[in-house]
N, C-alpha and C positions, 0 to 999 in steps of 0.2 A: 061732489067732493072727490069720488076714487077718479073722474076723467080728469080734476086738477092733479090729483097726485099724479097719476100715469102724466102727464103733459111736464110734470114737473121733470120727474125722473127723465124721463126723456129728454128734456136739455138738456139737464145737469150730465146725462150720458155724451150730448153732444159737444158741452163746454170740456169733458174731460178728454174725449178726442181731440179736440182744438190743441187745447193745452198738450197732449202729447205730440200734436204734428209739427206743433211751432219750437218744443223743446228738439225735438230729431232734426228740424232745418238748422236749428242755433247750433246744432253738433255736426254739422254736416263738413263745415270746411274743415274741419281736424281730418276728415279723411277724401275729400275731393281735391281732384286737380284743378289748374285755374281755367283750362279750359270749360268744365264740368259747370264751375262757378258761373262764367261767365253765359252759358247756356243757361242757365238758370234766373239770370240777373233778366234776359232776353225777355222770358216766359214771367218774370214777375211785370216787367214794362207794359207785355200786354194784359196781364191780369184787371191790371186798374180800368184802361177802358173797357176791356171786357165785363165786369162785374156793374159799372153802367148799362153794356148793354141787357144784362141780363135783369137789371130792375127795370127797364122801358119794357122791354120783350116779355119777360120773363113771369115776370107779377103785375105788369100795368097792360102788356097784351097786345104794343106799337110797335113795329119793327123800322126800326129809326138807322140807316146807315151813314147819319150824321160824325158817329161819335171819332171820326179821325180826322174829322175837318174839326173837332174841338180838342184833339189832341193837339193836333200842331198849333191851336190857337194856344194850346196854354203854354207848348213847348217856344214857340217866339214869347210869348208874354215873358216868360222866364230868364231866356237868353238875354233877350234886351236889358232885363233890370240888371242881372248882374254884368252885361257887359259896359254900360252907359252907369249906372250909380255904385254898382260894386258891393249890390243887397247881399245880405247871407239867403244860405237856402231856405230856414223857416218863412224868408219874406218871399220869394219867389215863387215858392210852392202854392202859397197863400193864393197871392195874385194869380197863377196856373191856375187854380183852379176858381177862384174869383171871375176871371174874367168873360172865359167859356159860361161861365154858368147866366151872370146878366148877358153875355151875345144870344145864348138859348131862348131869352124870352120875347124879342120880336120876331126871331124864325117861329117859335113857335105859338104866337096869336093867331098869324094866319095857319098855320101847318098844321095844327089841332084839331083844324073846323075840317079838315081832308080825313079820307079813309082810304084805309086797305092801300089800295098801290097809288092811289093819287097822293097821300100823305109820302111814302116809300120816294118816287119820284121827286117829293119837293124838298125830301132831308140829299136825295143826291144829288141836285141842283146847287144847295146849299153847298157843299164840299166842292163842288167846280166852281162856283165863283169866290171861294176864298183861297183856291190855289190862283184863280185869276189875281187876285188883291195881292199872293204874295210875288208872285212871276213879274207885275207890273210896281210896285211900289218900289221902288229899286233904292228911294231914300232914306226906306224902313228898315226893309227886308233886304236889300242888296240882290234882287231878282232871283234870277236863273244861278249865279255864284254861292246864295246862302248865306250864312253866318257863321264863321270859321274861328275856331280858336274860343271857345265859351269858356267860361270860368269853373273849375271842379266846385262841387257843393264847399260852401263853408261853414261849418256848423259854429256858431255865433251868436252872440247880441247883436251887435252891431258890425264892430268892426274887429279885427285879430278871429281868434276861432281856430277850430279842427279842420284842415282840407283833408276832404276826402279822396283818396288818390289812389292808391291799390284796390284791385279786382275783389279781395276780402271787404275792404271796409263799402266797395259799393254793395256788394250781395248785402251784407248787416244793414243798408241803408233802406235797402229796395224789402228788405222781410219786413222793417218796420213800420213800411209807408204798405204794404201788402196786409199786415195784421191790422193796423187801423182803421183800412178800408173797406176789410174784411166785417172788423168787428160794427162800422159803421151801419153798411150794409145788413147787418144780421138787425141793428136797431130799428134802423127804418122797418122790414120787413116785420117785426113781430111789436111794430107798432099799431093803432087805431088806425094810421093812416096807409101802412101799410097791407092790413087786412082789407081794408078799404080800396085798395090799387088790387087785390086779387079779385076782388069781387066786379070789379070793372073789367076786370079780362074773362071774366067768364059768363058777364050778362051786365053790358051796360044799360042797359035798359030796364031791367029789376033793381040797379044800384042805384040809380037815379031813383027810381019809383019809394024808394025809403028818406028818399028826405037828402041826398046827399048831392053836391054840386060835382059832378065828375069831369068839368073839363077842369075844373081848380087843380085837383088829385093827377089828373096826368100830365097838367103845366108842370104840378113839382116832379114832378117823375123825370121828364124832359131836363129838366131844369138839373137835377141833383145827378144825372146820369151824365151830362154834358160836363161836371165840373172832376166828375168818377176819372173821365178823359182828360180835362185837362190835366190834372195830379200825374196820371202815365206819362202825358207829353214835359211836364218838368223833371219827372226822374231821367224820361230818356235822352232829351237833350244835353243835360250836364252830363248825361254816363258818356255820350261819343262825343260829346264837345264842339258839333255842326248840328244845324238843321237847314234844308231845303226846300224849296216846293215839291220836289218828291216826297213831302213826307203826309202831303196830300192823294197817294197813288194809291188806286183801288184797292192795289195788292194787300196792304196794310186794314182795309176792311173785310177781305176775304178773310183775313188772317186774325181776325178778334170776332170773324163770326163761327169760323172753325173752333175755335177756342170756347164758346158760349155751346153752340148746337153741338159739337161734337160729346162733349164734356156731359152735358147737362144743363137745358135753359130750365128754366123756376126753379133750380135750387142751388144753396149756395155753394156744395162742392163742386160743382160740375165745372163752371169754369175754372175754380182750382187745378183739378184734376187734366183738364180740357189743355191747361194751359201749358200741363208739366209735360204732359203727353207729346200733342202734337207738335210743340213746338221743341223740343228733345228730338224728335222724330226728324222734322225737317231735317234739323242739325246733322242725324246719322248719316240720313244720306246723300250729305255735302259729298261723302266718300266716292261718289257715281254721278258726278257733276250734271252728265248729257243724259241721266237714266231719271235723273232726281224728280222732276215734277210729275213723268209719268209713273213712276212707282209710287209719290205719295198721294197723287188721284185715285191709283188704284186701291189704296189701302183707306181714303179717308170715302171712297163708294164702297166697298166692304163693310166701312162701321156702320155706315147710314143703315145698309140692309141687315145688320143684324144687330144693332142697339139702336133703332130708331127715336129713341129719348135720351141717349148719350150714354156715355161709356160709364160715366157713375148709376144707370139703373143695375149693371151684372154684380158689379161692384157691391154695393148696397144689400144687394142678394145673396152674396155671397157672408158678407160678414153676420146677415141676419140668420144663412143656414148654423152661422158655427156659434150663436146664443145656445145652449140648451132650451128644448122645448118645455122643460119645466119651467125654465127660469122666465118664458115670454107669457106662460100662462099664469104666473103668480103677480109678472103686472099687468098683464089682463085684470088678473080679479082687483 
């Protein structure tokens, strides 16, 4: 009974955190510029795939660098609806993330049965030949050109609705689709099934040994982290209004793995945090255009050697020194 209380208390400590970080973002634009905003909107885009990759990675224990070849699947999925039928965004979104997620399950029948770097190899396989698909299908995709001119979100039933259009109402859109994601994420994880995904990352072979089918457990895993991605690629499409087969380019996995490992893989602030960081980061040192990639190499080899579990470990350390030590041993007892 006292380890339920202490487990208890301790959410309820992390729901009331939650709740104060999502009330400080809702206040946020009364004193940001649009610039600010916009850097922000950035670091929400990658959050969503990133927060995919951190339940593959993270609690299921696969390093999948899949998840921007399902971004851009759900970002065409998206463009297309509302360019060709003229859906609102709850339908789009839907589909983004719908579609990535059944693409995920014949990559990954065979790709399951692979480990360690031979699995790794066949998720990055997987992302060249759907920029192949998009570069060549020129009746879908319009090639190497793109898809130019997307529809801004329509928040709607059907038809008529809210267009989203200023820099303000995308941030308010992109926290929404961030807190849901968020809050999804936290579901799965502190489900059966997600205790279940921790315990296969840290001995598949014991988690089987109890009775449980563990390729089933990280087919979902695959599956719901693929569709984490496609949800980023419908927000980011409608926010810049093009997508390309560039949007297939490594760089864009560097950059949601930076966000995961930098931050914090297995747990849920890290790529929060990872995301607010490093991609704020990049942004400053737009200022030093010829200096830029080598100064944030320098700085994101710095982190590694000194928060090698991601910048939300000091973090965490920090806020736990400023508890009084009375108050951590009263929930102790």
């Amino acid at each position: 009974m006292p380890r339920f209380t202490v487990a208890g208390q301790h959410f309820a400590g992390q729901l009331a955190s939650g709740a104060l970080i999502i009330a400080c973002l809702a206040l946020f634009p009364l004193v940001a510029s649009s610039y600010q905003l916009s850097t922000l909107i950035i670091s929400m885009v990658f959050l969503l795939p990133a927060l995919g990759l951190n339940l593959i990675l993270g609690y299921a224990g696969m390093l999948s660098l899949a998840q921007m070849g399902f971004f851009g699947v759900g970002g065409y999925t998206s463009a297309l609806l509302a360019m060709h039928f003229g859906t609102p965004f709850w339908l789009n979104f839907s589909a983004a993330c719908l579609v990535p997620a059944l693409l995920a399950i014949p990559l990954a029948i065979p790709a399951l049965r692979l480990r360690h770097t031979s699995f790794v190899m066949c998720t990055i396989a997987f992302v060249f030949i759907l920029e192949s698909v998009s570069k060549n299908w020129v009746g879908l995709t319009r090639g190497d050109m793109g898809l130019s001119s997307v529809p801004r979100p329509r928040i709607g039933l059907w038809s008529g609705g809210f267009i989203v259009h200023t820099t303000v109402q995308y941030y308010y859109l992109g926290l929404l689709l961030c807190v849901l994601a968020v809050a999804a994420l936290v579901t799965i994880v502190r489900s059966p099934a997600g205790r279940y995904m921790i315990a296969i990352r840290e001995d598949e072979v014991l988690a089987a040994s109890i009775g449980g089918r563990t390729w089933h457990y990280r087919l979902a895993a695959f599956v719901l982290s693929a569709a984490f991605a496609g949800a980023g690629g419908s927000y980011y499409v409608h926010y810049v209004t093009v997508i390309s087969p560039s949007v297939f380019d490594p760089t864009y996995t560097n950059t949601v793995l930076v966000v995961v490992l930098g931050g914090g893989v297995g747990t849920i602030m890290g790529p929060i945090l990872g995301g607010v960081v490093f991609i704020a980061l990049s942004e400053v040192l737009r200022i030093a255009p010829e200096l830029r990639m080598v100064v944030y190499g320098l700085i994101l080899t710095t982190s590694v050697f000194l928060f090698p579990k991601g910048i939300v470990e000091p973090l965490t350390a920090v806020l736990r020194g400023a508890i009084p030590s009375r108050a951590r041993g009263s929930h102790g007892r």
